[in-house]
C-alpha positions, -999 to +999 in steps of 0.1 A: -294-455-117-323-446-138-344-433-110-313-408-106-316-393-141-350-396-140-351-373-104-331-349-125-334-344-163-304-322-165-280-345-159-271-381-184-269-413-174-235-414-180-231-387-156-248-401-128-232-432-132-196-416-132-210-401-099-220-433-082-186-447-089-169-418-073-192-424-041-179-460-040-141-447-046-146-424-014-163-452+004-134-479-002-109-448+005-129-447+042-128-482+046-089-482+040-082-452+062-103-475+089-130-451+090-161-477+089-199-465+087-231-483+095-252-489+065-275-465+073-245-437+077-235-452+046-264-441+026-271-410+045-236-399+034-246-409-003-279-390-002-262-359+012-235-358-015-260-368-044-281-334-028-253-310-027-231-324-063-261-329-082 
């Protein structure tokens, strides 16, 4: 989590944290709806979200 406020001084820890956990709310949402993702998916779909939120 540090590297992510580190990457981007305009945002707190708290903040990317709070982020994160919305992530792995969406993810467990997926996995209830049945709609599984390799791991790789998995983080590409992070990476892309962290880009375009953050």
């Amino acid at each position: 989590m540090q590297a992510a406020v580190k990457a981007n001084e305009n945002i707190s820890e708290k903040t990317a944290i709070e982020a994160l956990f919305s992530y792995l709310d969406k993810g467990i949402d997926d996995v209830e709806a049945g709609r599984l993702h390799t791991v790789d998916e998995a983080f590409q779909i992070i990476r892309d979200r962290m880009e375009n939120e953050l």
